[in-house]
DRENPA-51209 format. One record per atom (N, C-alpha, C, O): x, y, z. Coordinates in steps of 0.001 Angstrom, whole numbers, padded with zeros to 6 digits, always signed. Example, Ala and Ser with C-alpha at 12.3 -4.5 7.8 and 13.67 -1.06 7.14 Angstrom:
2
+013190-005690+007800/+012300-004500+007800/+013200-003300+007800/+014236-003319+008465/+012850-002250+007080/+013670-001060+007140/+012900+000030+007870/+013409+001138+008039/
***
This chain:
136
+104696+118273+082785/+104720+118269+084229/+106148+117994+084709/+106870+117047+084395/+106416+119041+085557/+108028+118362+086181/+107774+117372+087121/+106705+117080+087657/+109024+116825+087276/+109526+115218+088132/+109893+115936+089411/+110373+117069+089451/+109677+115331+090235/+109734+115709+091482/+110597+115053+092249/+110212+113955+092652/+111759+115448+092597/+113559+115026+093216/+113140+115375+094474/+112678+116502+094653/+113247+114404+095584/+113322+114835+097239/+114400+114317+097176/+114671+113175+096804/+115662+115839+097851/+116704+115894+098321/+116934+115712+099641/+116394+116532+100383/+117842+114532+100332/+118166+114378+102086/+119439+114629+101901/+120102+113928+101137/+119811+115354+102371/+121046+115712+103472/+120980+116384+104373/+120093+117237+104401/+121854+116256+105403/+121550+117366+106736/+122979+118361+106681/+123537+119062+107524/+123213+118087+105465/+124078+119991+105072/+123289+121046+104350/+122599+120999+103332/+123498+121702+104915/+122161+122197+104475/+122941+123505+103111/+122385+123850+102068/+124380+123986+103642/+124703+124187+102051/+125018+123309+100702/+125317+123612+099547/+124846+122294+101278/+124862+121303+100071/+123482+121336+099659/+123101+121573+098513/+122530+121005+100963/+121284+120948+100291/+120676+122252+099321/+119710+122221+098560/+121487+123264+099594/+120546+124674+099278/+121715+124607+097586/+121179+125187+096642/+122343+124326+097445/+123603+124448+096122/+122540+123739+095037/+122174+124229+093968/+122157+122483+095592/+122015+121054+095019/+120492+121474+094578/+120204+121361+093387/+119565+121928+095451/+118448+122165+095420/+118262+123007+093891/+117955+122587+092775/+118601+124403+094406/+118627+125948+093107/+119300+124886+092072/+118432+124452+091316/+120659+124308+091797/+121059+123631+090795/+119832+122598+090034/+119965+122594+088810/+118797+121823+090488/+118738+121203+089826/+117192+122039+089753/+117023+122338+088571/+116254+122420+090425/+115743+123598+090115/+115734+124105+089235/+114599+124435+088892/+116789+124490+088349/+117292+125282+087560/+116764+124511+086248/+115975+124955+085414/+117382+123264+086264/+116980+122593+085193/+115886+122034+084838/+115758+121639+083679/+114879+121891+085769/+113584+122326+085551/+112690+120860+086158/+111749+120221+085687/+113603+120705+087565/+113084+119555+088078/+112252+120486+089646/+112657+121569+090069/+111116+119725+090218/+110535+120509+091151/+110749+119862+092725/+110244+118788+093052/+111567+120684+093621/+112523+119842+094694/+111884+120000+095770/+111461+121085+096170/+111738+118753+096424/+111497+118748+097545/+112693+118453+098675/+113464+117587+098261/+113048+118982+100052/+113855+118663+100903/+113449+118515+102090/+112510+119096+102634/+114445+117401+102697/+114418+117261+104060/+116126+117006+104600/+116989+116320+104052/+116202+117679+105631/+117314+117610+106073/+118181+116538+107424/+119141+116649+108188/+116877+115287+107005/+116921+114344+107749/+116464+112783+107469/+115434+112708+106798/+116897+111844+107763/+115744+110716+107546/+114547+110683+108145/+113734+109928+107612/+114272+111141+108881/+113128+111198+110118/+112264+112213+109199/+111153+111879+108788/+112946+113712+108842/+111811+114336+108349/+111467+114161+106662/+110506+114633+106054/+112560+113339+106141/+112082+112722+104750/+110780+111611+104410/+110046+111526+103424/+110858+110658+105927/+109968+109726+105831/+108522+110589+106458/+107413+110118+106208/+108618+111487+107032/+107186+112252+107362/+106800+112819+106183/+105609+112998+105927/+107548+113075+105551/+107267+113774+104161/+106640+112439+102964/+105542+112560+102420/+107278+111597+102794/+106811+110521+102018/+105021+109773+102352/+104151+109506+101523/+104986+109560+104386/+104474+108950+104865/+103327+110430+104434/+102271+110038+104930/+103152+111238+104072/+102339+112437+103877/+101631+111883+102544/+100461+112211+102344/+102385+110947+101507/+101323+110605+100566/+101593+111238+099434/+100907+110955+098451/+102715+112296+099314/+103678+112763+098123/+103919+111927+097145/+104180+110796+097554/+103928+112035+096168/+104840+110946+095103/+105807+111933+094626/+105749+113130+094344/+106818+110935+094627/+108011+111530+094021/+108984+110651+092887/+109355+109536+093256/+109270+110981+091948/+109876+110704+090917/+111340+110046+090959/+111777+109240+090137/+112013+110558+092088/+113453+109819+092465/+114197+110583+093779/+113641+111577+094246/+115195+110203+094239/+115658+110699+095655/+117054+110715+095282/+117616+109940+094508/+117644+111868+096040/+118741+111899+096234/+119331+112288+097668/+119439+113404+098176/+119695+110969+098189/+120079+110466+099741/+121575+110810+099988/+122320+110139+099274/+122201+111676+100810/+123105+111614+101894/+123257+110147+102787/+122487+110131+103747/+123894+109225+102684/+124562+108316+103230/+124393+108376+104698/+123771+107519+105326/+124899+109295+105171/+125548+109590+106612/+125049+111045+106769/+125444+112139+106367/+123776+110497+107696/+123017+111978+108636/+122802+111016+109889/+122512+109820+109906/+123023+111865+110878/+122293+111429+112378/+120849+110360+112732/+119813+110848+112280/+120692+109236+113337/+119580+109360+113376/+119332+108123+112665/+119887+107026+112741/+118448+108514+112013/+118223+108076+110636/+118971+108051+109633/+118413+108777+108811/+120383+107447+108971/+121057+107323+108174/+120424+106688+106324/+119507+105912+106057/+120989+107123+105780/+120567+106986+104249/+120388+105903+104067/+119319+105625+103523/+121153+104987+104359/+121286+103635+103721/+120080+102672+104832/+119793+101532+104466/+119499+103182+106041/+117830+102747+106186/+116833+103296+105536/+115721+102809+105329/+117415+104732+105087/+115833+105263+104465/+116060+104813+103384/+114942+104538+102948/+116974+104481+102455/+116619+103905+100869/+115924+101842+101030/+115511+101179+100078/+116048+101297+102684/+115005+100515+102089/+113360+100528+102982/+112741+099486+103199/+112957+101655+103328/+111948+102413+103577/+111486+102576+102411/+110570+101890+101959/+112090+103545+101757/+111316+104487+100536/+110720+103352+099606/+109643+103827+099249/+110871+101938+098951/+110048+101714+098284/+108822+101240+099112/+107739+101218+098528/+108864+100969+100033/+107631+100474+101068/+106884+101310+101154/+105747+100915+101415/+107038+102680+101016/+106229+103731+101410/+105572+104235+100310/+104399+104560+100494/+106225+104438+098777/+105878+104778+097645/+105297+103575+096671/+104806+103782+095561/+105428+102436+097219/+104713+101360+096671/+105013+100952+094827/+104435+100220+094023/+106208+101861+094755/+106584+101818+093348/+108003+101950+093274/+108467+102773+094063/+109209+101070+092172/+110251+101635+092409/+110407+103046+092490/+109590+103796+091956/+111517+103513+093196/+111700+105044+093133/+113419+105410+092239/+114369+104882+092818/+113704+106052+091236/+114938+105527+091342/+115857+106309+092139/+115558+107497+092022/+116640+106175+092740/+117270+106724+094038/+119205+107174+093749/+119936+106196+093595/+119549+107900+093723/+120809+108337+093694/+121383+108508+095408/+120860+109347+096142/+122692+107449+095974/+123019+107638+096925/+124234+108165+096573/+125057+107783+095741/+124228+109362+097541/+126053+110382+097334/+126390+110192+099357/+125594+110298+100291/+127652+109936+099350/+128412+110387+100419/+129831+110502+100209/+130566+110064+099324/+130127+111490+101668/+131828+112053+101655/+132200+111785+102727/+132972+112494+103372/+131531+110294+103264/+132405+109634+104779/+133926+109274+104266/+134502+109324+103179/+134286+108881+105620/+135877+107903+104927/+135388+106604+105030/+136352+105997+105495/+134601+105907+104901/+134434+104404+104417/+133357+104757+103117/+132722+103759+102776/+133077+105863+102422/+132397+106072+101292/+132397+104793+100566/+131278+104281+100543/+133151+104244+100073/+133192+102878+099203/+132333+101571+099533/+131742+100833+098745/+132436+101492+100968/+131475+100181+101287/+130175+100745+101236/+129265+100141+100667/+129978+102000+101852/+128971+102771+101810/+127963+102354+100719/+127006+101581+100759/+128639+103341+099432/+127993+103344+098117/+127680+101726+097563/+126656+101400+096963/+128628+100958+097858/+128275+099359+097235/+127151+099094+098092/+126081+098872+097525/+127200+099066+099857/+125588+098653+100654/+124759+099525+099842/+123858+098971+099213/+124886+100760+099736/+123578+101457+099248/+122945+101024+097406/+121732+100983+097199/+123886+100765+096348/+123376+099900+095262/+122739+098729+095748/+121554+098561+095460/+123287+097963+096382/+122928+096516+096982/+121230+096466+097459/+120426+095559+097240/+120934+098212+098426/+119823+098048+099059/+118732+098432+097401/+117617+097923+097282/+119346+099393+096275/+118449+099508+095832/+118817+100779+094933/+118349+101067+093831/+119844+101514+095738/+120119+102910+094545/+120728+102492+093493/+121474+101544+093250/+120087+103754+092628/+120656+102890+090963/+121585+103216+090361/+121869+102694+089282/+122709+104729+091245/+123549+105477+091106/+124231+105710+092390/+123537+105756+093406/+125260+105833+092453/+125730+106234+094232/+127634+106959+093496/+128283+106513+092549/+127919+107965+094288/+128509+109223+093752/+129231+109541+094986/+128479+109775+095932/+130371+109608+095213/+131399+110504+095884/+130830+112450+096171/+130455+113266+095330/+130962+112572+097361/+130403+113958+097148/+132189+114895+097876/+133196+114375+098355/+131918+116059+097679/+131801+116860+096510/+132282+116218+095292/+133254+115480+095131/+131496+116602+094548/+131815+116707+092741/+131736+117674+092100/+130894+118569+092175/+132851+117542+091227/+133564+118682+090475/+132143+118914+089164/+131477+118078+088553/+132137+119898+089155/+131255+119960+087716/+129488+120029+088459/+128965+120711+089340/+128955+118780+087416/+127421+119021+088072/+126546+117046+087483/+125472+116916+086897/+127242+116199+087807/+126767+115177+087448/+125788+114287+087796/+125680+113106+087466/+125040+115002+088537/+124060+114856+088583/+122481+114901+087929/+121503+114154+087969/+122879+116501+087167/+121320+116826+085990/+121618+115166+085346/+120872+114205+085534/+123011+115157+084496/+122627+114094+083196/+122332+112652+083965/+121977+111615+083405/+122534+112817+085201/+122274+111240+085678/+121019+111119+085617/+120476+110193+085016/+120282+112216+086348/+118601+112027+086668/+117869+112430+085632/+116655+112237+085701/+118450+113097+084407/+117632+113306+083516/+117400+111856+082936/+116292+111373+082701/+118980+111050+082684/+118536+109577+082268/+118138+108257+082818/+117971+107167+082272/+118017+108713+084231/+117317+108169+085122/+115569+108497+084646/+114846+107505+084560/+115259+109195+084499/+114061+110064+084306/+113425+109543+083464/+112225+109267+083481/+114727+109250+082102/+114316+109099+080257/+113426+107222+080533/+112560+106681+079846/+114138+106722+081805/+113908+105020+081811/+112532+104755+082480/+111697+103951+082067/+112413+105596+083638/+111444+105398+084732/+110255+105905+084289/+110775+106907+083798/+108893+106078+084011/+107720+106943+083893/+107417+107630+084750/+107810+107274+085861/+106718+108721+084678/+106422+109460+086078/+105677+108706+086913/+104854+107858+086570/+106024+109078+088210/+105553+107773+089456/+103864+108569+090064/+103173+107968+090887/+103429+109979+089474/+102703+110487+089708/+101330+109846+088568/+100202+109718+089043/+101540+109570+087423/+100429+108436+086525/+099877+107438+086914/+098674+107197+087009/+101543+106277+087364/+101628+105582+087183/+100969+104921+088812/+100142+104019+088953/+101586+105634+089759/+100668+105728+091367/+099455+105534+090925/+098934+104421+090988/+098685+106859+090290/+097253+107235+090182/+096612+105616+089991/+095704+105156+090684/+097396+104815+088760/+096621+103669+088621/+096667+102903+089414/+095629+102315+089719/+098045+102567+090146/+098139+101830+091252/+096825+101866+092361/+096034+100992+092717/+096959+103060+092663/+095771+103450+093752/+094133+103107+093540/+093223+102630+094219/+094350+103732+091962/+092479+103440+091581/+092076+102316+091611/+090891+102079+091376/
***
């Protein structure tokens, strides 16, 4: 069964690069191009395997929805925060602090992301089992 990555950013060629890229490797993606429409998506009862949050979107900014998301999924989630503000640095340290277990400078050269979430992946169990028991 593939792991299921919900991607937030509100670029949406980042989101569409990032999406097909990890797609590719044989993860099954969900997106929202917002905090507002990520948490309608969660609050829908989805389980998802890990997130990868944009920092800085309108609105709803990353670093509230990463301490939402375990409240809502009732299980750790493990969470990758990326941003390309100019205070990126305090950024990424608040966003470990709230809970991500990776946080990344964006753009990045290459693709460092598959090997992060694959070994993100190798630690965590699927949150789709492991829910099921929660729930029953």
């Amino acid at each position: 069964m593939a792991r299921t990555i919900l991607i937030v950013d509100d670029d949406p060629e980042f989101l569409s690069a990032l999406s097909s890229l990890l797609a590719q490797t044989g993860y099954e993606i969900r997106t929202a191009m917002s905090g507002g429409e990520a948490l309608a998506f969660l609050d829908s009862g989805v389980f998802i395997d890990g997130v990868i949050i944009d920092l800085v979107m309108p609105v709803l900014g990353g670093l509230s929805l990463i301490g939402r998301i375990a409240k809502i999924q009732k299980l750790p989630v493990p969470i990758i925060a990326v941003s390309g503000a100019y205070n990126v640095d305090t950024d990424l340290e608040v966003a470990e602090y709230l809970g991500a277990k990776v946080s990344l400078r964006k753009p990045q050269r290459g693709n460092p992301l598959t090997p992060i979430l694959d070994a993100l992946m190798t630690i965590v169990p699927p949150q789709s089992e492991e829910r099921q028991a929660v729930i029953a």
